[in-house]
VOBA-1610 file (N, C-alpha, C; in pm, whole numbers, padded with zeros to 5 digits, always signed):
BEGIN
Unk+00085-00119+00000Unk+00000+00000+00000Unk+00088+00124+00000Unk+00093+00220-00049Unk+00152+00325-00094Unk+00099+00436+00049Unk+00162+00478+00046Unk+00182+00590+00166Unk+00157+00765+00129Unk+00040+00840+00110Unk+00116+00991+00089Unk+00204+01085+00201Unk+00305+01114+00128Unk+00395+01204+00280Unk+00306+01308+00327Unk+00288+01260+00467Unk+00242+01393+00553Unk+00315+01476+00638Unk+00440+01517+00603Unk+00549+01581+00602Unk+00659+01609+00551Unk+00718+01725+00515Unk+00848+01707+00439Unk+00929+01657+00506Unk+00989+01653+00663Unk+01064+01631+00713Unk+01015+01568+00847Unk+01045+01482+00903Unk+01028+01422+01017Unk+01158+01404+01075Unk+01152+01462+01228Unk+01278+01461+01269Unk+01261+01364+01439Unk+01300+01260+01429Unk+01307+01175+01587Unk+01395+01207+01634Unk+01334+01250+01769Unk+01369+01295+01914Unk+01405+01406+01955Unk+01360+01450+02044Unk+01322+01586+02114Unk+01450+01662+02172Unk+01594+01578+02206Unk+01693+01611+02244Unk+01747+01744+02186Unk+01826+01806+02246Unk+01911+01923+02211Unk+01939+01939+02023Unk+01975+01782+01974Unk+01985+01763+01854Unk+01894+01775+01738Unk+01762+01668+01832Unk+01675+01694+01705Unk+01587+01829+01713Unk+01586+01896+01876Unk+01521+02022+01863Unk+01614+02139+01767Unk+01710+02126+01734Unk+01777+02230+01688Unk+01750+02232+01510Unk+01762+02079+01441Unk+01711+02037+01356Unk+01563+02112+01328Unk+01499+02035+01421Unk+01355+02064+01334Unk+01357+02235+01384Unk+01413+02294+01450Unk+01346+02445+01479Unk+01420+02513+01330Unk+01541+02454+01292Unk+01623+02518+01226Unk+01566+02508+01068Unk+01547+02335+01074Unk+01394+02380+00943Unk+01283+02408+00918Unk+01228+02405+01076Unk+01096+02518+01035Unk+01141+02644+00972Unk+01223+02718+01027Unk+01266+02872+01025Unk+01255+02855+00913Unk+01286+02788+00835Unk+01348+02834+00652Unk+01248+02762+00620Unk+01109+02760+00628Unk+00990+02709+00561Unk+00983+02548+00551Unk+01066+02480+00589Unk+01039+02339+00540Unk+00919+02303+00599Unk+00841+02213+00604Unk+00745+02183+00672Unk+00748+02074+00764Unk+00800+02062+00907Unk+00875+01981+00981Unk+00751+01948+01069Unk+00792+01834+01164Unk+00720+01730+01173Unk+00826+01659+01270Unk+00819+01712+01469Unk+00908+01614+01527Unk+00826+01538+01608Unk+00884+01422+01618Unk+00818+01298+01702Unk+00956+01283+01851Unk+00868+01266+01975Unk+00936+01232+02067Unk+00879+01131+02170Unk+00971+01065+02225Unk+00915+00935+02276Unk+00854+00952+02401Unk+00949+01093+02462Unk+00879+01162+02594Unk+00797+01247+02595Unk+00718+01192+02715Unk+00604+01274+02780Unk+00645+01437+02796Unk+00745+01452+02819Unk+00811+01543+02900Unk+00846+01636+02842Unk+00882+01707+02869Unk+00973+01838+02777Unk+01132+01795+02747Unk+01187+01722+02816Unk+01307+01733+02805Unk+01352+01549+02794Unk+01452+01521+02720Unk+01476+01374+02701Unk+01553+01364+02813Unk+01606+01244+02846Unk+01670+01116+03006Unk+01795+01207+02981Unk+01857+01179+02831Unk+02027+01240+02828Unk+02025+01375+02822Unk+01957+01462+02788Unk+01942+01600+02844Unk+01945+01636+02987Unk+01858+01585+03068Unk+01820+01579+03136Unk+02003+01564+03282Unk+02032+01462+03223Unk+02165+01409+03289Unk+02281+01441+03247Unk+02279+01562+03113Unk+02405+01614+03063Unk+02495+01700+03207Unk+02598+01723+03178Unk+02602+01851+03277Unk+02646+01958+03211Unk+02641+01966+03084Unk+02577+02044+02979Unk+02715+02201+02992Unk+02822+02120+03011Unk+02929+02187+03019Unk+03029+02272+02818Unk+03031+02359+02831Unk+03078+02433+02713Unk+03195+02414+02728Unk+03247+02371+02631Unk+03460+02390+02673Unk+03488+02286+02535Unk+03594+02299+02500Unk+03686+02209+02389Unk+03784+02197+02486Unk+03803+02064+02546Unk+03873+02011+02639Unk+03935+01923+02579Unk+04030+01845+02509Unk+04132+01738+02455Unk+03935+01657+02372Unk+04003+01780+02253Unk+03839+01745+02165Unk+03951+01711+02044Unk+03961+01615+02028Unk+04066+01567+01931Unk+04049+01420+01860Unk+04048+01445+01732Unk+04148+01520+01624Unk+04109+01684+01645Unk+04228+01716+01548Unk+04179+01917+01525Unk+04035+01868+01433Unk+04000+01831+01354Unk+03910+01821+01316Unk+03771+01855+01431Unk+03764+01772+01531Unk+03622+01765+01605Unk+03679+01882+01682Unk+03783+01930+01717Unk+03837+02116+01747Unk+03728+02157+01709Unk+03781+02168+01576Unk+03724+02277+01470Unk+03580+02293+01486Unk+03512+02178+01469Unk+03379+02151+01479Unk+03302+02238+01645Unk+03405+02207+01782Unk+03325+02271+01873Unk+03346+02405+01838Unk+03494+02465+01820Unk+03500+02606+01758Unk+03418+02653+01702Unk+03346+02613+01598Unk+03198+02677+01556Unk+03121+02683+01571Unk+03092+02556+01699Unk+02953+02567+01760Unk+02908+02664+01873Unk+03057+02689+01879Unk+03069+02776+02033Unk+03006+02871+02020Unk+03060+02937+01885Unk+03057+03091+01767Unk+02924+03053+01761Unk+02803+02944+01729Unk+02703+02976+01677Unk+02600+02968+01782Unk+02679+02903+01924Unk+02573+02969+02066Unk+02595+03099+02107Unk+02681+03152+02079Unk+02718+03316+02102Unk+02606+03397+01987Unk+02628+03316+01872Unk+02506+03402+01761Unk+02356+03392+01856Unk+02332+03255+01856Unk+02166+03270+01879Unk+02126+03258+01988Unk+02244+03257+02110Unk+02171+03297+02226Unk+02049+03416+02225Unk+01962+03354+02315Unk+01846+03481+02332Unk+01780+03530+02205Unk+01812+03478+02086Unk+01732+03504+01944Unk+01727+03424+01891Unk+01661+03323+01991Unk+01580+03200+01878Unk+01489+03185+01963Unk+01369+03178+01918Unk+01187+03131+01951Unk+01166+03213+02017Unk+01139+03185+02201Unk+01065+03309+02305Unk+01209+03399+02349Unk+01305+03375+02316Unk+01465+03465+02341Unk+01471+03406+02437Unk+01450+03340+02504Unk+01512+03246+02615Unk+01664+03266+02648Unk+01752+03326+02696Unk+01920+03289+02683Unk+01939+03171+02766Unk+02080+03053+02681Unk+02106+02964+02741Unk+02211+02977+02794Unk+02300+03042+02750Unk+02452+03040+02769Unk+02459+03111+02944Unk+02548+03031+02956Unk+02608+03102+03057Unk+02742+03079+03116Unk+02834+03155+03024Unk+02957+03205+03037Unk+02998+03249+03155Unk+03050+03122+03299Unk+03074+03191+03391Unk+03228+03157+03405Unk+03294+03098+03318Unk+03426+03053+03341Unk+03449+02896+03402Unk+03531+02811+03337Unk+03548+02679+03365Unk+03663+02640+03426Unk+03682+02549+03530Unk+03816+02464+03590Unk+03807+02335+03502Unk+03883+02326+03425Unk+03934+02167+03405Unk+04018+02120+03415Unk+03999+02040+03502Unk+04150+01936+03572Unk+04273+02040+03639Unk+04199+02193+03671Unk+04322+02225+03738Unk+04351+02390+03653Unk+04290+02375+03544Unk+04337+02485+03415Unk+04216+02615+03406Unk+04205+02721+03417Unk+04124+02815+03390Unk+04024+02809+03264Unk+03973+02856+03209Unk+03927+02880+03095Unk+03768+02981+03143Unk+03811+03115+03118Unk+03742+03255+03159Unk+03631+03214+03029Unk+03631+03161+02913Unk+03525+03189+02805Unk+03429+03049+02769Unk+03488+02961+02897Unk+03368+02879+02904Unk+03283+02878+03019Unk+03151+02768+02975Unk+03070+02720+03107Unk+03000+02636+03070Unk+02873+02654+03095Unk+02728+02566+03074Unk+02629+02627+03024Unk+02548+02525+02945Unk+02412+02572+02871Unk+02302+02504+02979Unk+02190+02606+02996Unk+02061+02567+03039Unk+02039+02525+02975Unk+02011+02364+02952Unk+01942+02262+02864Unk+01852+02300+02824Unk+01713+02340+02944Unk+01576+02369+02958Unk+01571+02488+02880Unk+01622+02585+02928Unk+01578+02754+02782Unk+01635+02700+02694Unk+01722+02631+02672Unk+01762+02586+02529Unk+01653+02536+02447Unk+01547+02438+02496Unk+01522+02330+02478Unk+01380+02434+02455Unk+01360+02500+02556Unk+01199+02606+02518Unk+01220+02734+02420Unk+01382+02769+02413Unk+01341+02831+02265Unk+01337+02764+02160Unk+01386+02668+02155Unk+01391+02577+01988Unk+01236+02514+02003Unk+01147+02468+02064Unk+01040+02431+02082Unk+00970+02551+02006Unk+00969+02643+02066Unk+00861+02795+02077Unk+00913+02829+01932Unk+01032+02805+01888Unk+01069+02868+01748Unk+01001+02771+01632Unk+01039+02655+01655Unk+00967+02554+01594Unk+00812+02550+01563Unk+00737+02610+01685Unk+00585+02612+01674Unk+00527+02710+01629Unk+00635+02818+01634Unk+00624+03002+01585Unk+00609+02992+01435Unk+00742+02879+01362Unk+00727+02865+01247Unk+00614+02768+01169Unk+00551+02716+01250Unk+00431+02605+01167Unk+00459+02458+01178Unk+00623+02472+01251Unk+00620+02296+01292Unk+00534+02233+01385Unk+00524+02147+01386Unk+00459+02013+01478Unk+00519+01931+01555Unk+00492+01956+01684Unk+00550+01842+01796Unk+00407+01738+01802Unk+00491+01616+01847Unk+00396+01503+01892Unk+00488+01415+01981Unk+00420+01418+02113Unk+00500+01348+02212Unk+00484+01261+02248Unk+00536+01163+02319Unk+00411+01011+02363Unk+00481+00914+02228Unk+00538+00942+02148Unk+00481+00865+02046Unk+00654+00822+01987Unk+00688+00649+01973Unk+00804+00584+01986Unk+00777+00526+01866Unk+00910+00553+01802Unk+00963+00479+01679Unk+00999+00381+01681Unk+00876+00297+01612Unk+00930+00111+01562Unk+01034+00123+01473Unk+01046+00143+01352Unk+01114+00086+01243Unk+01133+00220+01157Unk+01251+00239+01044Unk+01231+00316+00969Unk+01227+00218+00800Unk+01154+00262+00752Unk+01191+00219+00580Unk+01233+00309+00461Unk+01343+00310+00428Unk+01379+00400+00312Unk+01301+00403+00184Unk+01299+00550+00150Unk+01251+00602+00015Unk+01276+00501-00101Unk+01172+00457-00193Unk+01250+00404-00337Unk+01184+00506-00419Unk+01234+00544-00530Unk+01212+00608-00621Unk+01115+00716-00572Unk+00965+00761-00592Unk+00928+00864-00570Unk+00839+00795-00452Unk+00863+00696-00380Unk+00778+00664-00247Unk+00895+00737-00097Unk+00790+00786-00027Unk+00835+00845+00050Unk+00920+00744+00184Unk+00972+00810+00274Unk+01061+00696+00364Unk+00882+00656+00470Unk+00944+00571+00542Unk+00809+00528+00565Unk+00861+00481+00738Unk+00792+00587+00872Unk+00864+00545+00942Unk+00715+00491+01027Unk+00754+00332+01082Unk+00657+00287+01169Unk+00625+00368+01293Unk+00529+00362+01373Unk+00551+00439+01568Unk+00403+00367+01620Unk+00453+00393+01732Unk+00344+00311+01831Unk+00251+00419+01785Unk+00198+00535+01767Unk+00070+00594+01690Unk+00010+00596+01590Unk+00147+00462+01481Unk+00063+00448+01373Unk+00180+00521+01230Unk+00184+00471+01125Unk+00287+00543+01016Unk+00311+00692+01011Unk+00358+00682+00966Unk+00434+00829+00916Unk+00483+00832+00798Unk+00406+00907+00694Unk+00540+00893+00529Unk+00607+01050+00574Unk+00692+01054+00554Unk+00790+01155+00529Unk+00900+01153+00392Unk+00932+01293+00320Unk+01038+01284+00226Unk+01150+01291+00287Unk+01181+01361+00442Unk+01304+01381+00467Unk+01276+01293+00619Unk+01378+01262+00659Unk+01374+01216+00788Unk+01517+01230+00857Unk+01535+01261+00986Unk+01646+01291+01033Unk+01669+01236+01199Unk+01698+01173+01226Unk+01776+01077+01318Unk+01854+01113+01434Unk+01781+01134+01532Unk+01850+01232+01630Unk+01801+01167+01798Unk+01834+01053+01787Unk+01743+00948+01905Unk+01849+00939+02029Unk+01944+01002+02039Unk+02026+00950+02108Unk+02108+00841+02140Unk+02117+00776+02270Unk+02179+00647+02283Unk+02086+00535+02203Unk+01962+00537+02150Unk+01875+00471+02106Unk+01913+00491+01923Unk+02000+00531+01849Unk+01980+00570+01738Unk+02030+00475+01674Unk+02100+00369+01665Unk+02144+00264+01617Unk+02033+00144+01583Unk+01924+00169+01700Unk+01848+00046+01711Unk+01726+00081+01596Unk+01738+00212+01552Unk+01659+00250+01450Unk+01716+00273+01330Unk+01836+00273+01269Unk+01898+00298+01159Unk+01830+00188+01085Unk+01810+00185+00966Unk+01782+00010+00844Unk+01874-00044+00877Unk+01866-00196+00876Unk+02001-00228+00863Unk+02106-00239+00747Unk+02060-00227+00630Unk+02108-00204+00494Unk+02184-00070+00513Unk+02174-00007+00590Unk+02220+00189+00625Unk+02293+00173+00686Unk+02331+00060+00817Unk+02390+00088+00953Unk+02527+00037+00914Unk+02639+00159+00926Unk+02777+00132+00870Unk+02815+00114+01054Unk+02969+00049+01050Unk+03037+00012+01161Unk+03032+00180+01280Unk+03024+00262+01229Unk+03024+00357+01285Unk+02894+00390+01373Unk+02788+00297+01329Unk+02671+00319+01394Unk+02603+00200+01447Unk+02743+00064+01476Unk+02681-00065+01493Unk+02649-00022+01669Unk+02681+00043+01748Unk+02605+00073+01865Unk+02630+00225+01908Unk+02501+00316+01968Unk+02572+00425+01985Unk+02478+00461+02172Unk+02494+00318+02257Unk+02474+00370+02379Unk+02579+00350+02440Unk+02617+00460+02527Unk+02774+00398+02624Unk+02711+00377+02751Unk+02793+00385+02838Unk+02759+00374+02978Unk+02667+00463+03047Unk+02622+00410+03167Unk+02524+00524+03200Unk+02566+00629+03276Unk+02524+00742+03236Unk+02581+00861+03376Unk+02470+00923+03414Unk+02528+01025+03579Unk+02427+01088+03610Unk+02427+01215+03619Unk+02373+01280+03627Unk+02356+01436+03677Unk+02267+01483+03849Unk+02368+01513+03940Unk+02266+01551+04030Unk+02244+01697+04052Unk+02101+01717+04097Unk+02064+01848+04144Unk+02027+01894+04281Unk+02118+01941+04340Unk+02155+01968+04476Unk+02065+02107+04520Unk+02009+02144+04647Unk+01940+02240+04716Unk+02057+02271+04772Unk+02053+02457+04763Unk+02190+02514+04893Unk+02257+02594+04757Unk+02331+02694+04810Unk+02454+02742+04782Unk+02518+02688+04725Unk+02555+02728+04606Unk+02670+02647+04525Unk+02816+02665+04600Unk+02865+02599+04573Unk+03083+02630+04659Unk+03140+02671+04591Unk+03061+02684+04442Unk+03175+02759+04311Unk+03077+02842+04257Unk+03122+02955+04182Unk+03091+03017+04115Unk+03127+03027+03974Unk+03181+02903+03930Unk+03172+02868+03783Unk+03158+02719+03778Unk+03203+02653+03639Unk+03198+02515+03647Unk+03330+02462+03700Unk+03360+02356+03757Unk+03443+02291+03823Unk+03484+02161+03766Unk+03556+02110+03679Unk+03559+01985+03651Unk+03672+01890+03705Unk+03651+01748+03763Unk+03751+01715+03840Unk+03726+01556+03823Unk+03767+01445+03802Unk+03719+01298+03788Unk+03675+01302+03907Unk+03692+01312+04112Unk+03604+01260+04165Unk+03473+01384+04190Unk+03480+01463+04136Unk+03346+01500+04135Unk+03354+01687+04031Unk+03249+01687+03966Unk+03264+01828+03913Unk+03129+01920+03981Unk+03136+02031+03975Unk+02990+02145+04026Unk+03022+02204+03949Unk+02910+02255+03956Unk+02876+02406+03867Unk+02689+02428+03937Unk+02739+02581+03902Unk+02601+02665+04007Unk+02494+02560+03828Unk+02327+02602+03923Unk+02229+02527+03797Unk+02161+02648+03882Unk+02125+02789+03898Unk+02007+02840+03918Unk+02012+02906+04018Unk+01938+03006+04088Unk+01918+03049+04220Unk+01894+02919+04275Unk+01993+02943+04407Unk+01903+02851+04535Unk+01974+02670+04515Unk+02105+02659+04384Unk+02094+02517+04354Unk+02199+02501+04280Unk+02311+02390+04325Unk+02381+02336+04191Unk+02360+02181+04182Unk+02468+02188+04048Unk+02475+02037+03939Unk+02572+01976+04027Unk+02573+01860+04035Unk+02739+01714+04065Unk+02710+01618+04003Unk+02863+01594+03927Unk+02845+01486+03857Unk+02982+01426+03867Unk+03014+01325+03905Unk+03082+01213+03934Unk+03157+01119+03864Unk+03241+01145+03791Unk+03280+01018+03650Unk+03321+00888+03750Unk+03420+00920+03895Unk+03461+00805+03955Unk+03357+00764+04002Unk+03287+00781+04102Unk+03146+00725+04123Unk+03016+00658+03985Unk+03047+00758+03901Unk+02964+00669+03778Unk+03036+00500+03746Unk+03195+00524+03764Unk+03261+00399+03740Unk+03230+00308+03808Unk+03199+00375+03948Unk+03203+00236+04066Unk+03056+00186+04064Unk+02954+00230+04021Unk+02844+00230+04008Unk+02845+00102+03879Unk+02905+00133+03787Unk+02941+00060+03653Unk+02979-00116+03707Unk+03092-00088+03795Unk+03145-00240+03856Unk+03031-00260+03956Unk+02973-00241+04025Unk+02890-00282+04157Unk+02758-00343+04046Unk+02719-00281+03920Unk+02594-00311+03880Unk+02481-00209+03944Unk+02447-00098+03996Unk+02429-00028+04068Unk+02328+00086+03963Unk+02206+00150+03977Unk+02146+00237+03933Unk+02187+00400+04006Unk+02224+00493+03956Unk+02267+00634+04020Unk+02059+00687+04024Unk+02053+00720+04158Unk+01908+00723+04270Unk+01996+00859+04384Unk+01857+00949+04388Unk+01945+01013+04534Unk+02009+00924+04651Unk+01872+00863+04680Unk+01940+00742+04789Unk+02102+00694+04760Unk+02138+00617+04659Unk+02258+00566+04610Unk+02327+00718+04600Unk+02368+00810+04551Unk+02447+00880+04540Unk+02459+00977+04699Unk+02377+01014+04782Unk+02348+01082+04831Unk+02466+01059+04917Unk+02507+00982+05049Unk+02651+00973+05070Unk+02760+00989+05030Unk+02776+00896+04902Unk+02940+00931+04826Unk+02971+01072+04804Unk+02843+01136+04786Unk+02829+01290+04703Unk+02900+01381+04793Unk+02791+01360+04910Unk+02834+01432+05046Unk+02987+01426+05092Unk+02975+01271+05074Unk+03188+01297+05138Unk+03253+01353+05037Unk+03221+01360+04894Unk+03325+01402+04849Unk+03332+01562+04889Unk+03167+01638+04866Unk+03184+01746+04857Unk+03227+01823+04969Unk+03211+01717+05093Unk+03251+01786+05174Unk+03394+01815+05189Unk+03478+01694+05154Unk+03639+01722+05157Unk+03721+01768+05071Unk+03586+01808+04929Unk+03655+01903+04843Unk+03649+02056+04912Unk+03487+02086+04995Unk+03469+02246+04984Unk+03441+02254+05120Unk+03409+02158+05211Unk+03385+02157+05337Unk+03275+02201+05334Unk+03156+02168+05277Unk+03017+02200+05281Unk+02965+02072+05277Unk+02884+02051+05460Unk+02781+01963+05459Unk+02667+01985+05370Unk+02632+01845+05322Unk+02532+01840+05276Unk+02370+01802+05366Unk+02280+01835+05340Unk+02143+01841+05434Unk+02105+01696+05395Unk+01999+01640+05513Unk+01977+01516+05435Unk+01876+01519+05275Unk+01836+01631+05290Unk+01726+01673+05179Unk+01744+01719+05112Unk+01884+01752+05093Unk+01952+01843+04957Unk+01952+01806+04874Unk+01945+01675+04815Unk+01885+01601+04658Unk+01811+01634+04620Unk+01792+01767+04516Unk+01663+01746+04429Unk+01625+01637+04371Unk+01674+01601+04240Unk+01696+01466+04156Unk+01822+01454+04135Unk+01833+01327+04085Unk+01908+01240+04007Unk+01874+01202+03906Unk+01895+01262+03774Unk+01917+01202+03635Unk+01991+01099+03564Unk+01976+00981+03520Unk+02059+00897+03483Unk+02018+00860+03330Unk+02161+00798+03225Unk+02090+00820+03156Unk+02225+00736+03060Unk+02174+00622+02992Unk+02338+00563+02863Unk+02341+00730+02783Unk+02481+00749+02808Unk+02553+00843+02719Unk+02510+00753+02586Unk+02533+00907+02465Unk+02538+00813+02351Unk+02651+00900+02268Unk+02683+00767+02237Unk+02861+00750+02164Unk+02874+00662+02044Unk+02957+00661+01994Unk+02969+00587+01878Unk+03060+00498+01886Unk+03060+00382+01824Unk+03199+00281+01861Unk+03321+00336+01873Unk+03407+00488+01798Unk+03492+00516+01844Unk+03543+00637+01912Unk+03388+00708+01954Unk+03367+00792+02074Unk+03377+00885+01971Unk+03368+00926+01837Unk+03334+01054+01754Unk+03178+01044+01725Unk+03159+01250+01681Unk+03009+01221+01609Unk+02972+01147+01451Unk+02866+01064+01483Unk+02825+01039+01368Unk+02722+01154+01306Unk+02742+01242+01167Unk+02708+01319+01107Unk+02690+01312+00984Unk+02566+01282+00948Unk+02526+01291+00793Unk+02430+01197+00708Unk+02454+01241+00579Unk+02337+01110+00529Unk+02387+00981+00540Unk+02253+00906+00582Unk+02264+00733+00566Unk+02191+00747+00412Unk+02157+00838+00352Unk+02070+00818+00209Unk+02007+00939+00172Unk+02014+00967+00044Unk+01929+01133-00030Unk+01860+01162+00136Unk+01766+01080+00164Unk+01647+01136+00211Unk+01657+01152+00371Unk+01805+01020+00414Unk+01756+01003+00586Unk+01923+01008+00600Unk+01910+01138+00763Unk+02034+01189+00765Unk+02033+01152+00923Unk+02122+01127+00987Unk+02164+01106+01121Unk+02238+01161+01195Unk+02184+01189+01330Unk+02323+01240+01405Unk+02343+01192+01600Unk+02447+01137+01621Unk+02501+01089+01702Unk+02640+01148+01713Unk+02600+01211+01921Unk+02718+01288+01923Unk+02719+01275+02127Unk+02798+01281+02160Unk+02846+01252+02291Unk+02811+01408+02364Unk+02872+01463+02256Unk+02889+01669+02290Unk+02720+01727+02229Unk+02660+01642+02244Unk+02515+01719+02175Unk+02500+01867+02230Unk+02524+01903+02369Unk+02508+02027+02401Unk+02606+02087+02356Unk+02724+02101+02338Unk+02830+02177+02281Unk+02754+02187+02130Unk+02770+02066+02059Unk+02729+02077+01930Unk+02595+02133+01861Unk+02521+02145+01924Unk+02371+02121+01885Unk+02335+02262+01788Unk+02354+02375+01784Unk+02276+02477+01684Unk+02416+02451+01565Unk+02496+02427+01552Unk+02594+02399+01455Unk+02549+02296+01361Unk+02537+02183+01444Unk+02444+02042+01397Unk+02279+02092+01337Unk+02215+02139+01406Unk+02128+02153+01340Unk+02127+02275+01222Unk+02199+02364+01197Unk+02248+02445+01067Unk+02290+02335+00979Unk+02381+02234+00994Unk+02432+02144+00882Unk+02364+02057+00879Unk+02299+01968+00924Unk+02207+01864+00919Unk+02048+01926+00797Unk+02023+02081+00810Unk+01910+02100+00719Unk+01977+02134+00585Unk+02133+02193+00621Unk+02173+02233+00467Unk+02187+02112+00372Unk+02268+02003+00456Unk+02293+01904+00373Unk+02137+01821+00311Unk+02061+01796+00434Unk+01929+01720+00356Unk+01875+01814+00222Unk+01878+01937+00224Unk+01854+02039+00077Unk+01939+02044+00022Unk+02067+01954+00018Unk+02118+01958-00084Unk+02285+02030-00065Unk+02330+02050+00021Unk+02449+02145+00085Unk+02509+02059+00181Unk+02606+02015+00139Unk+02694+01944+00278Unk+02843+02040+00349Unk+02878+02049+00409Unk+02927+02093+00516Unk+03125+02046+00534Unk+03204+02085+00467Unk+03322+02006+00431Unk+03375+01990+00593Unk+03326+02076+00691Unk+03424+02020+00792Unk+03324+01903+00865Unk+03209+01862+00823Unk+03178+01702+00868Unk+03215+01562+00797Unk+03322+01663+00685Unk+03321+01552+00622Unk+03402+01346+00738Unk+03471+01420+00833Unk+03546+01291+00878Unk+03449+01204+00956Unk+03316+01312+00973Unk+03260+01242+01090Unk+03124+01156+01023Unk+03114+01193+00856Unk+03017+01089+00754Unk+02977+00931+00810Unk+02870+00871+00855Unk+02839+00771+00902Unk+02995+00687+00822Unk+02967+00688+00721Unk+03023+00556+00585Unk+03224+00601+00628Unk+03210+00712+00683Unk+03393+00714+00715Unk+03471+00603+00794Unk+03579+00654+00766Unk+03675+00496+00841Unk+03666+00531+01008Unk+03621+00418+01034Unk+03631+00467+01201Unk+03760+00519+01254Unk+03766+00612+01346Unk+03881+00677+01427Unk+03934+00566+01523Unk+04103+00587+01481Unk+04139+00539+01604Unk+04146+00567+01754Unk+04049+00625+01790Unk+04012+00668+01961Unk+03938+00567+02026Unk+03951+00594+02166Unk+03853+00505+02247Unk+03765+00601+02352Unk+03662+00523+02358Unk+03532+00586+02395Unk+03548+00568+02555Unk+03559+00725+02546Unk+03551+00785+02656Unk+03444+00878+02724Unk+03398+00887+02825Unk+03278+01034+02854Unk+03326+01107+02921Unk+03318+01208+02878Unk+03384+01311+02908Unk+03228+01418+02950Unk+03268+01536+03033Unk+03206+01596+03080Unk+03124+01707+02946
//
């Protein structure tokens, strides 16, 4: 049975990635069309990023280059995209010991409500609730054809932005070595009540902060995510709520309350077998993107992800092309 497209573009998942996507082709008239699996406003890995700005040993120069412009293109559209929401917030970064005055962190959430509000300003369509079975590629003038628990979808364009989940949806005729798995390990993000101890971001393996708001900061843990990893262990306030406390206390000497856990976010990072982004077409019609740095990357990604589906590809993604030779790196998570 033949399908008519009821969208030019269909873009899966609501993340930093695919919101930047579909807001970025509404703006320029396409007629977009995003599907997300959550109820919620915000996806699990958003949610648990700690959504830190910095080019920290982002290597090759190649994936450099790549945050270098993304940096430049959150400085452009801070506060002028959808309700002006600003995300940025440039308060200066510690990593491992080293200054850096021109980084920090993005508010996921205004991020996430101006590309929404811009998206709906322009005539796109959200639909939430609603999880992708299967995708089927375009033949000749039949449109791609993507299954969901609400029932088909024809689309001409479709764009791939699922997170740690994006592998399990590629065709398999599409899925090059670069995209044979793209969930890594799980991490968390916690959100602490009280006074922050820093006044910028802090990054450190047994524990990093950074302020998240009046009244509240972020901790996030790579050694504790590890030990969590060997024990078999889910990151829960309960479970983190001790380790957290000793560390922070013998980093800053600030008790923690027993009630100072807001949440705990947990969530498989998503990575690619050799810890680079995957960027670009799997085919004319269906383009993908898998990236570890989604918050660093995300309005950059979504500028190249609509040029290339119209027809414009982007020479500095060229290394990170699904079909490229995998990198010799190992997959690491990095903050």
């Amino acid at each position: 049975m033949s399908h008519a497209p009821q969208t030019d573009l269909l873009v899966i998942g609501a993340g930093v990635l695919g919101l930047s996507i579909a807001a970025e082709a509404a703006t320029r008239g396409v007629e977009t069309l995003l599907v997300a699996a959550e109820e919620r406003d915000r996806t699990a890995v958003s949610a648990a990023s700690f959504a830190c700005i910095n080019v920290h040993e982002k290597q090759p120069e190649a994936y450099t280059r790549l945050h270098l412009r993304a940096i430049a293109a959150h400085h452009e559209l801070d506060g002028r995209v959808g309700d002006g929401a600003a995300w940025l917030r440039i308060i200066g970064a510690d990593f491992f010991g080293e200054h850096h005055a021109d980084w920090g962190y993005v508010d996921v959430d205004a991020y996430g409500r101006a590309h929404s509000s811009a998206l709906e300003a322009a005539g796109g369509r959200i639909r939430r609730g609603v999880r992708v079975l299967s995708i089927t590629p375009g033949s000749g003038r039949a449109p791609v054809l993507v299954e969901t628990t609400a029932g088909a979808i024809a689309a001409h364009r479709v764009a791939i932005a699922a997170g740690a989940g994006t592998s399990e949806l590629v065709p398999g005729r599409l899925r090059t070595p670069r995209l044979a798995a793209t969930a890594g390990l799980p991490g968390f993000l916690a959100r602490v009540s009280g006074e922050s101890p820093v006044d910028r971001v802090v990054v450190e393996h047994e524990l990093s902060v950074r302020p998240d708001g009046p009244g509240r900061f972020a901790v996030q843990s790579l050694a504790l995510e590890h030990e969590f990893e060997r024990t078999g262990r889910r990151a829960s306030a309960a479970a983190v709520r001790a380790p957290l406390a000793e560390r922070i206390g013998r980093r800053y000497g600030l008790a923690l309350r027993e009630d100072a856990i807001i949440s705990v976010d947990e969530a498989p990072r998503p990575i690619s077998p050799d810890g680079l982004p995957v960027l670009g077409l799997l085919a004319p019609e269906i383009y993908v993107a898998i990236t570890h740095s989604g918050v660093n990357l995300a309005p950059l990604i979504g500028r190249a992800a609509v040029d290339e589906l119209l027809g414009t590809a982007d020479a500095d993604f060229a290394p990170f092309r699904p079909d490229a030779a995998p990198q010799p790196t190992h997959r690491r998570r990095k903050p």
